[in-house]
KOLBAKOL-561986 format. One record per residue (C-alpha): residue in one letter; z, y, x. Coordinates in pm, 1 decimal. Example, Ala and Ser with C-alpha at 12.3 -4.5 7.8 and 13.67 -1.06 7.14 Angstrom:
<recs>
+------+----------+----------+----------+
| code |       c3 |       c2 |       c1 |
+------+----------+----------+----------+
|    A |    780.0 |   -450.0 |   1230.0 |
|    S |    714.0 |   -106.0 |   1367.0 |
+------+----------+----------+----------+
</recs>
This chain:
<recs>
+------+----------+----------+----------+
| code |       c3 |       c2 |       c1 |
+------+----------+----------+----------+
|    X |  -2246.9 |   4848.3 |  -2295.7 |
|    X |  -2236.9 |   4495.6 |  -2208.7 |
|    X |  -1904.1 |   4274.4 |  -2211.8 |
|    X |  -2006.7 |   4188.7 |  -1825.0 |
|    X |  -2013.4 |   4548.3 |  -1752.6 |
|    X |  -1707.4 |   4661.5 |  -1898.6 |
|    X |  -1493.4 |   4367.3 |  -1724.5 |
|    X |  -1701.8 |   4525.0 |  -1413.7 |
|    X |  -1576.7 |   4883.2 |  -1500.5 |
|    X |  -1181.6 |   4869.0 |  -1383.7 |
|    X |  -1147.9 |   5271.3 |  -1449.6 |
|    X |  -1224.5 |   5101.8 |  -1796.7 |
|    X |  -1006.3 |   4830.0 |  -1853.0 |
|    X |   -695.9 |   5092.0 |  -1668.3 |
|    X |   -775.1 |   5376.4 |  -1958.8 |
|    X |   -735.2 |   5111.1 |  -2239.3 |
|    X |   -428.0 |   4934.5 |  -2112.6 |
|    X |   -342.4 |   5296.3 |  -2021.7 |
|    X |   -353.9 |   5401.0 |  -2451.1 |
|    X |   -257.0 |   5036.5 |  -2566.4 |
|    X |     86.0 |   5063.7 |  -2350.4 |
|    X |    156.7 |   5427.2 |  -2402.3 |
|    X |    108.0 |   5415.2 |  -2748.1 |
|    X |    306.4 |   5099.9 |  -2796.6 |
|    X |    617.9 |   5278.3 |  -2598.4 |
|    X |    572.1 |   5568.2 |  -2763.0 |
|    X |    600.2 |   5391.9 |  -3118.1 |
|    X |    928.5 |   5196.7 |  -3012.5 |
|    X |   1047.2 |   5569.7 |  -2860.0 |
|    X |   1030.9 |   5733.9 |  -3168.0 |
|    X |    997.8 |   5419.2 |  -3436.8 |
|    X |   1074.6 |   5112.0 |  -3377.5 |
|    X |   1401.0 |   5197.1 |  -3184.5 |
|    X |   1536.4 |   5361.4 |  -3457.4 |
|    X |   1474.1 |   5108.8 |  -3689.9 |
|    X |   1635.9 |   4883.2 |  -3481.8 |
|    X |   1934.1 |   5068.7 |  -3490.3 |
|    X |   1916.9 |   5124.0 |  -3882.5 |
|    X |   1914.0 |   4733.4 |  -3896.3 |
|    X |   2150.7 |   4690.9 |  -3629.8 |
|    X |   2426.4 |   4979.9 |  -3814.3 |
|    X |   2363.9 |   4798.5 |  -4146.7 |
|    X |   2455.5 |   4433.9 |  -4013.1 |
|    X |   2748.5 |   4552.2 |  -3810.8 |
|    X |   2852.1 |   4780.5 |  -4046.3 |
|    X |   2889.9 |   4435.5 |  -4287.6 |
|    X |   3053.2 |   4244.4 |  -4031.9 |
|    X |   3306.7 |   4515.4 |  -3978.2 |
|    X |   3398.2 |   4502.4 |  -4331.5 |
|    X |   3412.4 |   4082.4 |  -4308.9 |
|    X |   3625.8 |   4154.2 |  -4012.9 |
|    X |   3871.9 |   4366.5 |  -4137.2 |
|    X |   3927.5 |   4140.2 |  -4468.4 |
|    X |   3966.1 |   3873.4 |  -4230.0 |
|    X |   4211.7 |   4062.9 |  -4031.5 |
|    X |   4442.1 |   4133.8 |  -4369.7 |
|    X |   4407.3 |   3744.0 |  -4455.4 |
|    X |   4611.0 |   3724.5 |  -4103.3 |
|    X |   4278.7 |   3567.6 |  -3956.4 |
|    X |   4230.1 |   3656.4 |  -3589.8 |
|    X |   3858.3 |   3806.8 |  -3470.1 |
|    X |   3666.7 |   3760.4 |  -3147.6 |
|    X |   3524.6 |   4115.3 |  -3097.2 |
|    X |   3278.9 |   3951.3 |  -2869.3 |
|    X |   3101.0 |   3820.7 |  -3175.4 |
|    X |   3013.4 |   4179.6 |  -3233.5 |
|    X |   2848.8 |   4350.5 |  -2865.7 |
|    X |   2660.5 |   3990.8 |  -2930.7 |
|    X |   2523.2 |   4091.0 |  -3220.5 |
|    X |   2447.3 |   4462.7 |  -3154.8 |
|    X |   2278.0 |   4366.5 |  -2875.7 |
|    X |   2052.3 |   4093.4 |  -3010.4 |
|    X |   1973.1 |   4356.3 |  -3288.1 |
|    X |   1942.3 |   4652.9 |  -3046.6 |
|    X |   1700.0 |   4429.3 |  -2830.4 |
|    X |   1272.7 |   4522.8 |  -2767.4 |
|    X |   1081.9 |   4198.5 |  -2847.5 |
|    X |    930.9 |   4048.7 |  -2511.1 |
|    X |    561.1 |   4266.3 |  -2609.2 |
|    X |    731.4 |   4594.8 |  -2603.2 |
|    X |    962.9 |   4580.9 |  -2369.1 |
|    X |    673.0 |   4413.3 |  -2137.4 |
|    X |    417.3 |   4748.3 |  -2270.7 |
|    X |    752.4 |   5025.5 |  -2205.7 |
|    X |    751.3 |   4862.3 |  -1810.1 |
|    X |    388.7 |   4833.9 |  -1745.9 |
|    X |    319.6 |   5181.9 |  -1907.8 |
|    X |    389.1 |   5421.6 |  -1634.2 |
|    X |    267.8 |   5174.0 |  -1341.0 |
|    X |    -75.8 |   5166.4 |  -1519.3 |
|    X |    -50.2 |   5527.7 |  -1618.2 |
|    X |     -1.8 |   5608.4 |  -1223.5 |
|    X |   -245.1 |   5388.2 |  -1114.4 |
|    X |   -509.8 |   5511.3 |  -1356.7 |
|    X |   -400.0 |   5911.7 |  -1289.5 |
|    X |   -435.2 |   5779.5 |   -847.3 |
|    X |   -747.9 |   5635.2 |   -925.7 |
|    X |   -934.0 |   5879.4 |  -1133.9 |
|    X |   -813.3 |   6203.1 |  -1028.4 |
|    X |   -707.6 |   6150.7 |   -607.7 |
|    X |   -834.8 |   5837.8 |   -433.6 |
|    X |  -1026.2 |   5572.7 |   -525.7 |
|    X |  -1065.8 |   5240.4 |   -283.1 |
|    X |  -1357.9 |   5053.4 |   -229.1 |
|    X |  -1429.4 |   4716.0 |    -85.3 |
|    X |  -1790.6 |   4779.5 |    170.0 |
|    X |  -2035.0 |   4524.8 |     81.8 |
|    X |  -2344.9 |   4502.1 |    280.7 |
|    X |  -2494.6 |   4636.3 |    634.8 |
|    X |  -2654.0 |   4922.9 |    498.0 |
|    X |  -2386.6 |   5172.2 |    664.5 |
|    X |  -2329.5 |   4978.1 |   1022.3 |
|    X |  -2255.0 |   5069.6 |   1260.1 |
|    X |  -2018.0 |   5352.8 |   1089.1 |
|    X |  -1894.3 |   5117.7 |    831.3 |
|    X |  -1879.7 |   4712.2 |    821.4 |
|    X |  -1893.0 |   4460.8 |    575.5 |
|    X |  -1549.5 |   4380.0 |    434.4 |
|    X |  -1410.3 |   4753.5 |    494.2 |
|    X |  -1198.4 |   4861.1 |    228.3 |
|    X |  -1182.9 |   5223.6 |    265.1 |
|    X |  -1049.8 |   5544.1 |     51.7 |
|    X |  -1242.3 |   5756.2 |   -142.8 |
|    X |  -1135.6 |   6146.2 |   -235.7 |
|    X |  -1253.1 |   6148.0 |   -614.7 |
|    X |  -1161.9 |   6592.4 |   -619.7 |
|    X |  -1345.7 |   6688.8 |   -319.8 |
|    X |  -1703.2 |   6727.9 |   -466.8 |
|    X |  -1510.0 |   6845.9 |   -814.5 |
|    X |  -1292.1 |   6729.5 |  -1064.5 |
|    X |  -1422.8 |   6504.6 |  -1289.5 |
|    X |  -1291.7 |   6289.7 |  -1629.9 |
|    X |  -1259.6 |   5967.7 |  -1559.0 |
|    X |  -1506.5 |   5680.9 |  -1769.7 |
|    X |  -1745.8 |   5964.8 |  -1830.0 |
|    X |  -1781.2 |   6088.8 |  -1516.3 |
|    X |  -1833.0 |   6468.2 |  -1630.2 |
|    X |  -1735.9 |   6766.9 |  -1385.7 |
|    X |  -1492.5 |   6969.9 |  -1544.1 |
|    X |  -1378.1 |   7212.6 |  -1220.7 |
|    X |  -1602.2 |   7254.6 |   -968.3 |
|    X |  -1458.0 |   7232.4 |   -539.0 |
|    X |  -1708.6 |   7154.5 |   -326.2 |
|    X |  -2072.6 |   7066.5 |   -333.4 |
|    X |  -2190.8 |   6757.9 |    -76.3 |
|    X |  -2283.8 |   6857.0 |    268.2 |
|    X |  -2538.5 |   6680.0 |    471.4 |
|    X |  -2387.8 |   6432.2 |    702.5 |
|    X |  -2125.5 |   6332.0 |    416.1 |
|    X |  -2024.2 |   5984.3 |    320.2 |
|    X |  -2061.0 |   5940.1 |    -35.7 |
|    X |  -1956.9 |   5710.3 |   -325.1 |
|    X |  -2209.6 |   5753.7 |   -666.6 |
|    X |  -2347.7 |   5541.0 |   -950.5 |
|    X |  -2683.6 |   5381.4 |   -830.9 |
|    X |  -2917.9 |   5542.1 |  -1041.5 |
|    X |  -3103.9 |   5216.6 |  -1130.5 |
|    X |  -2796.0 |   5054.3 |  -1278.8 |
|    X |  -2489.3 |   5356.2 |  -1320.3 |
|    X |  -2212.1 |   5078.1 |  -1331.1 |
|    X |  -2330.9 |   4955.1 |   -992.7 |
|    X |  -2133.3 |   5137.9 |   -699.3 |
|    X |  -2317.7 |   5225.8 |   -414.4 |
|    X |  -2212.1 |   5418.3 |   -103.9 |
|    X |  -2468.0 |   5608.7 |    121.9 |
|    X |  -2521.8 |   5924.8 |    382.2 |
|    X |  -2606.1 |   6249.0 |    241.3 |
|    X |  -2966.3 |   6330.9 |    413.2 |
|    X |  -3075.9 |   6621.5 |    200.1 |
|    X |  -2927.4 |   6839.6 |    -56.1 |
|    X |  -3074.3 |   7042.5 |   -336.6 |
|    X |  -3382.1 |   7237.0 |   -190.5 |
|    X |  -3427.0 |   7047.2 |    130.1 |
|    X |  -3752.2 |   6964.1 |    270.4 |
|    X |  -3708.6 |   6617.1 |    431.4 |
|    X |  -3950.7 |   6445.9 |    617.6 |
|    X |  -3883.5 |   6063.3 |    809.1 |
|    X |  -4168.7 |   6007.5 |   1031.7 |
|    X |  -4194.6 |   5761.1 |   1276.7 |
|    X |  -3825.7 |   5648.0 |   1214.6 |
|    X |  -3727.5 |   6008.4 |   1279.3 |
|    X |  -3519.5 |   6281.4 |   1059.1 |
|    X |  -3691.3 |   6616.5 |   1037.9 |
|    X |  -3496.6 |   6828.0 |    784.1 |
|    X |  -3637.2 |   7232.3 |    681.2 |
|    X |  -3886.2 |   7186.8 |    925.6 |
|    X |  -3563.4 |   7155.7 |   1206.9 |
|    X |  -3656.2 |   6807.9 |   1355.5 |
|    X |  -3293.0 |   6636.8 |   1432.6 |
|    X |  -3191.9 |   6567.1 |   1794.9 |
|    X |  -3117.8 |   6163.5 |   1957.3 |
|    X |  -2930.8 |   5988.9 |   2183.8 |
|    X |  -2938.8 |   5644.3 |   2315.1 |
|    X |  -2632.7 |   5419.8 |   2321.3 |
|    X |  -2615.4 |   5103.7 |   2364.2 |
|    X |  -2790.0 |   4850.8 |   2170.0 |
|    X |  -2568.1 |   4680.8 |   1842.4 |
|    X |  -2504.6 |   4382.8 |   1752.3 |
|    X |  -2515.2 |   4274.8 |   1432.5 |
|    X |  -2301.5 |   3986.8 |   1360.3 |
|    X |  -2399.2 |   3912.6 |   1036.9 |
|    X |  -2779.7 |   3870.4 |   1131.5 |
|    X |  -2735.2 |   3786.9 |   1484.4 |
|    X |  -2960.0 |   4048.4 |   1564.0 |
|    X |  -2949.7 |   4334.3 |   1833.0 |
|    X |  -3060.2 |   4678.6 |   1721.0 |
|    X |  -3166.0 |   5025.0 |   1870.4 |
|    X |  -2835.9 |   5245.6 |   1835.1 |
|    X |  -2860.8 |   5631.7 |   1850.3 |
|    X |  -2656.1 |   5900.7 |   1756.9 |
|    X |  -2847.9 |   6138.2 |   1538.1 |
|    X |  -2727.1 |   6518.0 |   1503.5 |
|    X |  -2745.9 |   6566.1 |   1071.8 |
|    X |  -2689.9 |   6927.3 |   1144.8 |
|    X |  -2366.6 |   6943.3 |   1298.5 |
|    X |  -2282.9 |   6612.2 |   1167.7 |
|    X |  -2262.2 |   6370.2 |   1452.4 |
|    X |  -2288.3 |   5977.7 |   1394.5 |
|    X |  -2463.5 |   5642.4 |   1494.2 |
|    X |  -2755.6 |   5529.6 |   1316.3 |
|    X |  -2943.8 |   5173.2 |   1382.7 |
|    X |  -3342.9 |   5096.8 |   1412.4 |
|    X |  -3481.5 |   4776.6 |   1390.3 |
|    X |  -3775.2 |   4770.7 |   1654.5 |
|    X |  -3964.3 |   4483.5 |   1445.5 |
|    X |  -3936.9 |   4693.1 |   1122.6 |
|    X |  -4240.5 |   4900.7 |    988.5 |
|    X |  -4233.7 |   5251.5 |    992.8 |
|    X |  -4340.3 |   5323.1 |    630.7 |
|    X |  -4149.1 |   5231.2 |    317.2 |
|    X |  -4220.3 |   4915.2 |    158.6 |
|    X |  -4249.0 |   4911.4 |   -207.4 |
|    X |  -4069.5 |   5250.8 |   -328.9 |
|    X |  -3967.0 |   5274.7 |   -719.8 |
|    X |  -4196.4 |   5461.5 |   -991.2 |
|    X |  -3846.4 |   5672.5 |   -992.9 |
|    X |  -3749.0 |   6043.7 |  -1137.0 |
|    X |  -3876.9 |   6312.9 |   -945.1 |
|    X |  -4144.8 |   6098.9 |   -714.0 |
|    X |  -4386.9 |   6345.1 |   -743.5 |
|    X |  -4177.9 |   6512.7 |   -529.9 |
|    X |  -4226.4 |   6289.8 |   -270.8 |
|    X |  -4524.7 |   6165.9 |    -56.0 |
|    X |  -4551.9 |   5828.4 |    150.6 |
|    X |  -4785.8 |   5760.3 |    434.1 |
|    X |  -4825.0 |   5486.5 |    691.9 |
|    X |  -4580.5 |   5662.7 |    969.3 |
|    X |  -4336.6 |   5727.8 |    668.9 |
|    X |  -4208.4 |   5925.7 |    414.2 |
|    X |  -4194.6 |   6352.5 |    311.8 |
|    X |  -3958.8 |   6489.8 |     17.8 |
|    X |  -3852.4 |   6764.1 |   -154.6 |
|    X |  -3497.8 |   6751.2 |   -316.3 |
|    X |  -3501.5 |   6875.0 |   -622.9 |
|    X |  -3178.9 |   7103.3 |   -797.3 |
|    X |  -2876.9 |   6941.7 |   -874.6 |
|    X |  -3005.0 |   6574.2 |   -680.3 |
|    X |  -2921.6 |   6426.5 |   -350.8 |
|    X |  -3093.4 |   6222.2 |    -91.8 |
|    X |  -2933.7 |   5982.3 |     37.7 |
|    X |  -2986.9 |   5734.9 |    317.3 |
|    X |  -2792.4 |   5423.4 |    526.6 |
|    X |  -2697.5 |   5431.7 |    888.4 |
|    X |  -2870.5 |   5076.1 |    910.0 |
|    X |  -3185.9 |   5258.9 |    831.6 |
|    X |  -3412.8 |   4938.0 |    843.1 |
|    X |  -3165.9 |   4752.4 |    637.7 |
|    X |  -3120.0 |   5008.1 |    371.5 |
|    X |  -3244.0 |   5045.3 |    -45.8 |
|    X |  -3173.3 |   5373.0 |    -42.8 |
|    X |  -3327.5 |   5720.8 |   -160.5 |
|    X |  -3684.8 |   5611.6 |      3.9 |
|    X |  -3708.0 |   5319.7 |   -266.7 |
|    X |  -3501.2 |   5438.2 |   -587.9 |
|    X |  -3502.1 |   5816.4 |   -557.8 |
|    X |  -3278.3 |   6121.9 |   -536.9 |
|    X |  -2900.4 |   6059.1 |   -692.6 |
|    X |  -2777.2 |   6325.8 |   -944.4 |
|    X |  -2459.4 |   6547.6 |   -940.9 |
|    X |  -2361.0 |   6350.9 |  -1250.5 |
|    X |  -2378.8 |   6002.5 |  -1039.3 |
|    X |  -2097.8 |   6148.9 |   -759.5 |
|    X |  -1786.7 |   5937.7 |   -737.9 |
|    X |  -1644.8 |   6115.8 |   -429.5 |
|    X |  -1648.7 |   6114.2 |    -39.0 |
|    X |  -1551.4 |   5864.8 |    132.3 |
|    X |  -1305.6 |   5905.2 |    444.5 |
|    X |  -1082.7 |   5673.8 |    581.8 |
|    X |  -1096.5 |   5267.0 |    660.3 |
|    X |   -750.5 |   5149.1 |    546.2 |
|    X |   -790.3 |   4789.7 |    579.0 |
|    X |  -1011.7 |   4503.9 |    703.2 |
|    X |   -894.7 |   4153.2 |    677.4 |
|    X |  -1135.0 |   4029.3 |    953.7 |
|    X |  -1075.8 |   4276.7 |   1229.3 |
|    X |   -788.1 |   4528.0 |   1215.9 |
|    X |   -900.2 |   4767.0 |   1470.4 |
|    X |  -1105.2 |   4917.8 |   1186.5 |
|    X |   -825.1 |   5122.9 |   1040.1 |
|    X |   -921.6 |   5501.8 |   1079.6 |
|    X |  -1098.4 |   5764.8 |    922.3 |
|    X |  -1488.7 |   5797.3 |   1046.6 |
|    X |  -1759.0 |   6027.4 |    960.8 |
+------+----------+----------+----------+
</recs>
């Protein structure tokens, strides 16, 4: 693993500052404070003795002398008392993160017009399973994606690259995208015009319809100018599985993958180019907009 990609891998960087704290406060907990107080017992326990012959010798003492010095004995050095604060924030943080929710910063079109670029929105990390954080290995199984879900995963290409898509098809579906069209099991999905969209970032009007993912009801953009087919897919796992013609695309999902696809399906590297994303790549499902620093009105959940 490259040094670029662990600074990129924050679950990472939390688990080690998660051991290097805990370990250091557990070490003063059970060590270091002790022998802190050995030292400390020792040097007052001299100082009473100077006191006391100083006290016969009719010599008057300043007791303050002595909470000054128990406490300048007693006291962490700046590292570990530093590590014994930080430990449960980061422990917390790293337990939220891995375990609960998870936030993510969106960074591209792919997903308009259901998400926007700078949405920072809230993934579940124990809906789709359990899993142990850095690894990434499912140790209880909840629930398996649905189609129509919004979900997190490793991009297959490059695992410590985040990438966040629509499930389209889930192990054993037949999926075919002809003419810019979703036809999944041989059940071809139903449309709906709405208005056209405007994409600010390209200033660039698109065709908006709300597609029907079997029960799971949500916008999706064509670009009129775009071709049909898919440009340039990947030599990737499992593309024998799939066939690509001039009108588009047919696959079948193979056990334990996913297909996944963007809302802004002309603007999208998704499962068409790189292939079908494995249970082991899941992050979680993302469900809720929490924040966006350019237009506030975002805030909400979506599907």
């Amino acid at each position: 693993m490259s040094l670029q990609s662990i600074l990129g891998n924050f679950a990472l960087i939390l688990f080690v500052l998660t051991i290097v704290t805990g370990v250091i406060w557990f070490l003063d907990m059970f060590v270091f404070s002790k022998q802190r107080q050995q030292v400390a017992d020792k040097a007052l326990a001299e100082l009473d003795a100077r006191n006391a012959r100083l006290t016969a010798d009719g010599i008057r003492v300043d007791e303050n002398d002595r909470h000054e010095l128990r406490a300048k004995l007693l006291r962490q050095p700046v590292w570990i008392e530093y590590s014994g604060s930080f430990f449960p924030v980061i422990a917390l943080v790293f337990f939220l993160r891995s375990f609960l929710f998870e936030p993510f910063k969106i960074p591209s079109s792919s997903m308009l017009p259901t998400l926007f670029v700078g949405d920072l929105i809230l993934v579940n990390k124990f809906t789709f399973g359990v899993r142990l954080p850095i690894i990434n290995k499912k140790v209880i199984e909840i629930n398996d994606p649905k189609r129509g879900d919004v979900m997190v995963f490793k991009y297959p290409v490059d695992p410590t690259v985040d990438y966040i898509k629509r499930v389209v098809g889930v192990p054993g579906d037949k999926i075919v995208y002809k003419n810019k069209r979703l036809t999944i099991n041989g059940n071809e999905l139903s449309y709906e015009n709405r208005p056209d969209f405007l994409d600010e970032e390209r200033l660039s009007y698109y065709k908006q319809y709300n597609e029907n993912l079997t029960g799971v009801s949500h916008n999706i953009l064509n670009d009129e100018q775009a071709p049909t087919f898919v440009n340039g897919p990947h030599d990737f796992p499992g593309h024998e599985l799939c066939t690509y013609g001039n009108d588009g695309f047919a696959c079948t999902v193979p056990e334990g993958q996913y297909f996944m696809m963007g809302d802004n399906r002309d603007n999208s590297q998704d499962s068409r180019y790189w292939g079908f994303v494995p249970d082991k790549n899941i992050v979680g499902k993302a469900f809720f907009i929490w924040m966006n620093l350019g237009n506030i009105k975002r805030i909400g959940s979506f599907h």
